[in-house]
Backbone as numpy.savetxt, mean C-alpha at the origin, in Angstrom:
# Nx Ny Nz CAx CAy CAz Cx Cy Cz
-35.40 16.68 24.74 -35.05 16.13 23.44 -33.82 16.84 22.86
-34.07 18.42 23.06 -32.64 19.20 22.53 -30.88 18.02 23.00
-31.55 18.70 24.60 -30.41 17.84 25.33 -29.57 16.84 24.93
-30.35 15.65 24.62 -29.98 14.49 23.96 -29.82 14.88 22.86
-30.05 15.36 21.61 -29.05 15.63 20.32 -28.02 16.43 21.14
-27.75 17.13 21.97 -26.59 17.91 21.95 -25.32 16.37 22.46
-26.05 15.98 23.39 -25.09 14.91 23.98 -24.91 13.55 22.71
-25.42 13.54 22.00 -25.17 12.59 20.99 -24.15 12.93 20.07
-24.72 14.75 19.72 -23.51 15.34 19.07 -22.35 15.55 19.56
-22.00 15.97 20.97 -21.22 16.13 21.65 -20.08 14.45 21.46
-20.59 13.40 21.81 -19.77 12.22 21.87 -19.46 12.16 19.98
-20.48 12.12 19.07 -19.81 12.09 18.10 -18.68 13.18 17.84
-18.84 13.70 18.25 -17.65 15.28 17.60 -16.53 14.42 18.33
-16.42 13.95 19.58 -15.37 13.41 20.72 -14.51 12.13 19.56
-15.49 11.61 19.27 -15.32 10.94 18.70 -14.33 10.36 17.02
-14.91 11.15 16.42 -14.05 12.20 15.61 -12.86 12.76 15.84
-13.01 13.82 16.53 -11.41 14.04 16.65 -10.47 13.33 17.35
-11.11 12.08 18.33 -10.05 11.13 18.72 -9.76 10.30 17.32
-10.78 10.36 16.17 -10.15 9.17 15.38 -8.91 10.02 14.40
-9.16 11.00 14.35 -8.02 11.86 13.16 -6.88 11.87 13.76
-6.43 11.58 14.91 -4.73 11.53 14.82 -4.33 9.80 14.23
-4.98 9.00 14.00 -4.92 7.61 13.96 -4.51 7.84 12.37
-5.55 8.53 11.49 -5.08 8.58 10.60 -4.00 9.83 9.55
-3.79 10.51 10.97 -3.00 11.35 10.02 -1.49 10.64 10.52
-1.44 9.33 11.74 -0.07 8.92 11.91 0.20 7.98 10.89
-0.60 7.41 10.54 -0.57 6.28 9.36 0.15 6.99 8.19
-0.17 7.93 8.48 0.67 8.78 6.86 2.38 9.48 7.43
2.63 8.39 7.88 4.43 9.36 8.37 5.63 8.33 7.62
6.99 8.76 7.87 8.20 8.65 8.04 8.40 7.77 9.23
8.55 6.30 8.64 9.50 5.52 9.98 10.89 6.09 10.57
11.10 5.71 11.48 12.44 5.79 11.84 13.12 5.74 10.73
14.19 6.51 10.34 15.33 6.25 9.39 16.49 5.37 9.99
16.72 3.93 9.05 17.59 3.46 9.29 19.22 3.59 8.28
20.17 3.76 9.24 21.49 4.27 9.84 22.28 2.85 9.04
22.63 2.75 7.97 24.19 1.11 8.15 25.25 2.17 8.50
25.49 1.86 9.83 27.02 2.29 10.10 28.22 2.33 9.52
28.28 1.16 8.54 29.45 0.69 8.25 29.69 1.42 7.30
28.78 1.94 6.12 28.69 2.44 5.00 28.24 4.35 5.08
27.42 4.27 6.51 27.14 5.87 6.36 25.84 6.11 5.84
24.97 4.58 5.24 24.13 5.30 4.69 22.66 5.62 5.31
21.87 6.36 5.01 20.78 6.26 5.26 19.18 6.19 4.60
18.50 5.12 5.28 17.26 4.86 4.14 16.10 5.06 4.83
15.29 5.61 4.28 14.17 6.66 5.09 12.42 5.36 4.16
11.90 4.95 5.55 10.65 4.32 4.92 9.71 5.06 5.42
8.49 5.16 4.40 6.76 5.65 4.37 6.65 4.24 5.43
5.09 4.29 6.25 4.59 3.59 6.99 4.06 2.85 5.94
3.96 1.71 5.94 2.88 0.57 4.68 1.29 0.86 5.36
1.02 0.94 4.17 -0.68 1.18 4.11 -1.47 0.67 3.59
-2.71 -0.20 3.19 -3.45 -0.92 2.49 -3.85 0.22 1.53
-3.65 0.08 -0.27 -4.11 0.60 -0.27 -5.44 0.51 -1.28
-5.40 -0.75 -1.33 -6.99 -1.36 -2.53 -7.29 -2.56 -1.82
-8.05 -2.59 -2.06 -9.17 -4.05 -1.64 -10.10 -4.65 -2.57
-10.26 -5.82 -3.45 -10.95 -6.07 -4.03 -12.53 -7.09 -3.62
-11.86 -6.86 -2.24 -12.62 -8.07 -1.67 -13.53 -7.24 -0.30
-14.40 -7.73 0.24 -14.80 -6.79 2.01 -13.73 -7.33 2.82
-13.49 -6.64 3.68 -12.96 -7.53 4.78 -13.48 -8.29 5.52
-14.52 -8.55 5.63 -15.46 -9.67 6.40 -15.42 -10.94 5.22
-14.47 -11.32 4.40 -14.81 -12.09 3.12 -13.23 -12.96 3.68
-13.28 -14.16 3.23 -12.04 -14.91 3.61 -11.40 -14.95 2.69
-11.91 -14.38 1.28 -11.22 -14.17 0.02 -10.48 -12.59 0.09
-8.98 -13.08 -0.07 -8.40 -11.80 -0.27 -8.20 -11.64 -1.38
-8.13 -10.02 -1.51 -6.96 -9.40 -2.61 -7.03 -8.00 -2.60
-5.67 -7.68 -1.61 -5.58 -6.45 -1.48 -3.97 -6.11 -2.01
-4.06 -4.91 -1.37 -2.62 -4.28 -2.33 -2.14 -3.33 -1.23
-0.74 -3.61 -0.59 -0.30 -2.62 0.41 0.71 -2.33 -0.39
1.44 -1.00 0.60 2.69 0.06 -0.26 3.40 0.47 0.40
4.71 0.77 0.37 5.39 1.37 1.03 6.55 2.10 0.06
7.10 3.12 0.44 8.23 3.88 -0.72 9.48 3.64 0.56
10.50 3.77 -0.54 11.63 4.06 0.52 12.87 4.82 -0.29
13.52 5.65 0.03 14.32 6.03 -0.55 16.09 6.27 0.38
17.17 5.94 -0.68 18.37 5.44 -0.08 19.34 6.36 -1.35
20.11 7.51 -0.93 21.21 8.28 -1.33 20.40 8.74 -3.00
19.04 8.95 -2.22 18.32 9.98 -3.11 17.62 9.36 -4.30
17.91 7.94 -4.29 16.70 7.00 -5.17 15.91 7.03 -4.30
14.58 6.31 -5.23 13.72 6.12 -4.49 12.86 4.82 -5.06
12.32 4.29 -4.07 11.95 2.58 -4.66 10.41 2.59 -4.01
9.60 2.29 -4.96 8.58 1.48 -4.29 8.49 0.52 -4.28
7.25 -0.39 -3.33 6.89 -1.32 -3.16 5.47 -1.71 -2.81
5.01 -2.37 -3.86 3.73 -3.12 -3.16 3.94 -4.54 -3.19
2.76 -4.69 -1.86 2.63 -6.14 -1.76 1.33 -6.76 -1.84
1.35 -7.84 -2.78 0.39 -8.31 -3.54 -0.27 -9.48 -2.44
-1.55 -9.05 -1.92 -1.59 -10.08 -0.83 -2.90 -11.33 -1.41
-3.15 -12.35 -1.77 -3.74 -12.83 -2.19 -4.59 -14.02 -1.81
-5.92 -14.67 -1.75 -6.01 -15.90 -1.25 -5.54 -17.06 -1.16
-5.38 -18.19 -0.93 -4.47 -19.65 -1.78 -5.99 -20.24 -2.05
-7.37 -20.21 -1.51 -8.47 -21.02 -2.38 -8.79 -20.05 -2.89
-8.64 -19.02 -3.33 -8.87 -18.46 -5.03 -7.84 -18.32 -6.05
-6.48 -17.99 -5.43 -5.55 -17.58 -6.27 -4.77 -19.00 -6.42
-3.90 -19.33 -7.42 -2.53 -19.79 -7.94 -1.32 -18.92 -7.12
-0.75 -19.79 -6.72 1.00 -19.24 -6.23 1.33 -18.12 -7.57
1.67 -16.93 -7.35 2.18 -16.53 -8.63 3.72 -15.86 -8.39
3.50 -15.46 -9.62 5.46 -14.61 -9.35 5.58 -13.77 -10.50
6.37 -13.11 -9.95 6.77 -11.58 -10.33 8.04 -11.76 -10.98
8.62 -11.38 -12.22 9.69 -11.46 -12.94 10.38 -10.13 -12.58
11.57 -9.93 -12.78 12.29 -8.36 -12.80 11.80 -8.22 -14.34
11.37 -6.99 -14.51 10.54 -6.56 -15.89 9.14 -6.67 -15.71
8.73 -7.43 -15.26 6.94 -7.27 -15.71 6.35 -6.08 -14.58
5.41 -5.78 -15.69 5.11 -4.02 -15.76 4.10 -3.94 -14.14
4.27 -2.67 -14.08 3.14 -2.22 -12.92 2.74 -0.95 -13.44
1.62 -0.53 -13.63 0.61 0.06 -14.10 -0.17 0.81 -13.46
0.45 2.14 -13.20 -1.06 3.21 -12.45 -1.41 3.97 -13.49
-2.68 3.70 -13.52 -3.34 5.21 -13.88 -4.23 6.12 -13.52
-3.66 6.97 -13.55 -3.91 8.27 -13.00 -5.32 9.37 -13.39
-5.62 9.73 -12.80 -7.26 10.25 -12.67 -7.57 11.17 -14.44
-6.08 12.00 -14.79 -6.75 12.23 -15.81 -6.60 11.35 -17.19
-6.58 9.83 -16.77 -6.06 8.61 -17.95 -5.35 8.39 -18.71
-4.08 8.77 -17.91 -2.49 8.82 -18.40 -1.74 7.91 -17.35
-1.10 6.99 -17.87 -0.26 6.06 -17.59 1.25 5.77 -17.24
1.34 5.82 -16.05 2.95 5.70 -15.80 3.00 4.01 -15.56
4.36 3.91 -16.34 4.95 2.40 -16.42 6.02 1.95 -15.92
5.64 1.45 -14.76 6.76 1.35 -13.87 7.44 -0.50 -13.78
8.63 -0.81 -13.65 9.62 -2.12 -13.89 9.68 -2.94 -12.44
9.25 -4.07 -12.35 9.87 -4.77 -11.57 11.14 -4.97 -11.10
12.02 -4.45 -10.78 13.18 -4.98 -10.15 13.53 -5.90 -9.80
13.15 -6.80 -9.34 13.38 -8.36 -9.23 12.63 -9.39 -9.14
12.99 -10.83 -8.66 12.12 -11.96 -9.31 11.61 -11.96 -7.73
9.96 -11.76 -7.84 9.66 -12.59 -6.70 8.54 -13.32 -6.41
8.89 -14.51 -5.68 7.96 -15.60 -5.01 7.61 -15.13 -4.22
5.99 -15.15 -4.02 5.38 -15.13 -2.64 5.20 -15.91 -1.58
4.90 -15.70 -0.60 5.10 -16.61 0.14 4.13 -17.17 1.17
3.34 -18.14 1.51 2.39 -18.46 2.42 2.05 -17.93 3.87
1.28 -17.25 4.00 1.11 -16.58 5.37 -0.15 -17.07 5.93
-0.24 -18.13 6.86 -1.55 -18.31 7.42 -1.96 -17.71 8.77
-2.96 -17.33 8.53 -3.87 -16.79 9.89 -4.72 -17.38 10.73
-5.22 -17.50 11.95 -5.93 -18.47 12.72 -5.13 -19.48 13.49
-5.84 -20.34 14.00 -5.86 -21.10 14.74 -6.18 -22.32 14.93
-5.76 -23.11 14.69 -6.80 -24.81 14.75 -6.87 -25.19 16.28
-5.25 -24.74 16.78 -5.68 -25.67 19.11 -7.29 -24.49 19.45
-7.45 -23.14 18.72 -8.03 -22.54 19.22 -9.24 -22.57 18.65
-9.89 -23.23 17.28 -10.66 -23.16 16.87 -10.99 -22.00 16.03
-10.01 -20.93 16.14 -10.50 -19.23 15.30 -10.48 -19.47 13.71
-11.10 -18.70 13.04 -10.73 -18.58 11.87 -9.36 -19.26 11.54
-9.34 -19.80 10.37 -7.95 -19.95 9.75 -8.21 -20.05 8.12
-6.98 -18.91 7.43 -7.42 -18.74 6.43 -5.48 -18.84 6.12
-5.32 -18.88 4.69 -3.91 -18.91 4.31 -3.97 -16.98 3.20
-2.96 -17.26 2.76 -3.01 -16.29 1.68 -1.37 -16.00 0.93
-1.10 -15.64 -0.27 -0.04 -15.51 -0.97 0.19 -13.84 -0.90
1.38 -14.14 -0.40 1.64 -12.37 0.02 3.82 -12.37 -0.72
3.48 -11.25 -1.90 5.15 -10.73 -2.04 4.91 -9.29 -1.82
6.61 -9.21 -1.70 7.00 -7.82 -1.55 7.19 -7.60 -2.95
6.98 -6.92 -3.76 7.12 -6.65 -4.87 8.05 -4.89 -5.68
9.21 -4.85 -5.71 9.79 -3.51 -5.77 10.16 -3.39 -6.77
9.94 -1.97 -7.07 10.04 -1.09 -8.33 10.96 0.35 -8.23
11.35 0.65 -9.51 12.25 2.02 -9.48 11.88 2.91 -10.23
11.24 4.32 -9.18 10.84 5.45 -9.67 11.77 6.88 -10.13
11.58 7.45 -10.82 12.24 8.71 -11.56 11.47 9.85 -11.27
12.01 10.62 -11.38 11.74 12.17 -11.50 10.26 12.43 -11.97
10.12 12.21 -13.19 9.49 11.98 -14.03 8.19 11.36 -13.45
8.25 9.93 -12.94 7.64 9.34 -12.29 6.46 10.92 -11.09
7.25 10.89 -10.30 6.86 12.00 -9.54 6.08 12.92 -9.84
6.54 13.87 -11.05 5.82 14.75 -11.43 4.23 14.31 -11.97
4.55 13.33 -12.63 3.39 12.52 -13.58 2.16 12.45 -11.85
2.54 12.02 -11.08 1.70 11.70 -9.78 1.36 12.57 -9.03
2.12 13.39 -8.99 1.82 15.15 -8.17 0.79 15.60 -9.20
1.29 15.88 -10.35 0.15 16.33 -11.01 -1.16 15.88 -11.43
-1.46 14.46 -11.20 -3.15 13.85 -11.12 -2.86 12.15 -10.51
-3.77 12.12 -9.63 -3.50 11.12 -8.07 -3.77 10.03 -9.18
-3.33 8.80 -8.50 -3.61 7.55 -8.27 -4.74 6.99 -8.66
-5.52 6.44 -9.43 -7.02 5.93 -9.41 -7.07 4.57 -9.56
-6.06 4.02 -10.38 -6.48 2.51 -9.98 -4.49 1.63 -10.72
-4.61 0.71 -10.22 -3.10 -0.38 -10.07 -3.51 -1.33 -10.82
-2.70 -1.55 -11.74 -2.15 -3.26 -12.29 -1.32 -3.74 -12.10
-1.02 -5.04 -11.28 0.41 -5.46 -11.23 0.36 -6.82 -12.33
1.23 -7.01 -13.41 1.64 -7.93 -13.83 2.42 -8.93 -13.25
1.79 -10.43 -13.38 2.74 -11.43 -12.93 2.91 -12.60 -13.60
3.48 -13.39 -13.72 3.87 -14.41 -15.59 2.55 -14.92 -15.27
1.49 -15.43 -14.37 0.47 -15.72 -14.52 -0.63 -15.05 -15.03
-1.05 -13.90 -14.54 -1.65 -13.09 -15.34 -2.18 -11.31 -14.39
-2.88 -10.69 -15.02 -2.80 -9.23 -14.11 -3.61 -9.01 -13.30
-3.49 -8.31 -12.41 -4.23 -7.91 -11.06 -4.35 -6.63 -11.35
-5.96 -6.16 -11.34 -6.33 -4.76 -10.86 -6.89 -4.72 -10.20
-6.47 -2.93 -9.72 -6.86 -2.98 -8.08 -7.57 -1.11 -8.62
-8.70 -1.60 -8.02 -9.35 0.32 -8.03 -9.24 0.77 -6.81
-8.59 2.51 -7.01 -8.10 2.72 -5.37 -9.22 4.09 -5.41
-10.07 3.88 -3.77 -11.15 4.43 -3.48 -10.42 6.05 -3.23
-11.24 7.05 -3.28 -10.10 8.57 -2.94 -9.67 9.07 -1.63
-9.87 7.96 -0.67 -9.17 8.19 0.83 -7.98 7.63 0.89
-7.68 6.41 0.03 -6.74 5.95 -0.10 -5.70 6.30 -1.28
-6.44 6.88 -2.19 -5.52 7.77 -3.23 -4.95 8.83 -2.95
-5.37 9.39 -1.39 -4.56 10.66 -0.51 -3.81 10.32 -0.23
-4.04 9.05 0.51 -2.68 8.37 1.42 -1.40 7.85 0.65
-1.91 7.29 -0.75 -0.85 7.00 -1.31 -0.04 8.38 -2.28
-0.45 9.29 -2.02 -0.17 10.46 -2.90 0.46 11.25 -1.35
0.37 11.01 -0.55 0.87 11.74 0.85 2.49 11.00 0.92
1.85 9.13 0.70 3.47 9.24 0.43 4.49 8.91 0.03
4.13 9.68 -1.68 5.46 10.11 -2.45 5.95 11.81 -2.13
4.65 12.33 -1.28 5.24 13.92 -0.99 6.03 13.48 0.56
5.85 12.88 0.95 6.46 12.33 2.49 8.33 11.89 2.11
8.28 10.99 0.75 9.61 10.67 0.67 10.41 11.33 -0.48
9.71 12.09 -1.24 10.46 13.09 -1.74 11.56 14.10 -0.85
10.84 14.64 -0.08 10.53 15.19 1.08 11.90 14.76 2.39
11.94 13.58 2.54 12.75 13.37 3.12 14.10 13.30 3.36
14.71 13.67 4.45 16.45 14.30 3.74 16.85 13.96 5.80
């Protein structure tokens, strides 16, 4: 009987530490891309899911991915608002309407849309194949962070997202595995040079 807990423990431990490089790569620095012409260079975080309002076994979405990028020392985020089409309305994003974190000790950074955007239809599945097929409304949605910005987030994580859109607001509560990841990376593109 020992035996077998050791060998049960043994594959879980195996197990385990094969899964932790999976997620400590999820948290890096893409390739930095080079415009030749100009000299410049713009350094992207890997995109990460980082709220879910829905299970993933549910054909109803609404999640929230992210990515930062920064170019001659700005730095821009981005989420993308991924949504169902049989639950949601097409919506859109104005340059100006607000995005909204707040932060664990219930202080609020207010961050600007940068530009107008339409989302756009992304379907999944198959009909020659019979698989699942589901649609969904997915934008890139980008914003411009400050100094300021930064400090406000280093000093108490992430806990939950509003994105405003002329239709109306989306919140998203972010669980604390994913409030690492998204706090890993604004220290990832600060960071980057």
């Amino acid at each position: 009987m020992l035996s077998q807990v050791k060998k049960s423990s043994r594959s879980l431990f195996i197990a385990f530490v094969l899964s932790v490089p999976l997620t400590v790569a999820a948290q890096k620095l893409e390739k930095p891309v080079i415009d030749k012409f100009a000299n410049d260079t713009t350094y992207f975080t890997t995109t990460e899911k980082i709220a879910a309002t829905k299970s993933s076994m549910s054909q109803s979405v609404e999640n929230i991915e992210a990515y930062l990028s920064k170019k001659k020392g700005v730095v821009f985020g981005h989420f993308s608002l991924v949504l169902s089409i049989d639950d949601h309305k097409c919506y859109h994003v104005t340059a100006g309407n607000q995005i909204l974190l707040k932060l664990a000790d219930n202080s609020i950074v207010s961050l600007s849309c940068i530009d107008d955007r339409q989302p756009k239809r992304i379907s999944y599945g198959s009909h020659f194949l019979k698989t699942l097929d589901w649609a969904c409304w997915s934008a890139d949605i980008p914003f411009g962070l400050v100094e300021n910005d930064f400090k406000k987030i280093a000093a108490s994580p992430v806990v939950s997202i509003r994105i405003q859109t002329d239709e109306q607001n989306y919140d998203f509560d972010i669980k604390p595995k994913d409030t690492a990841t998204l706090s890993k990376m604004f220290q990832l593109i600060v960071n980057a040079r």
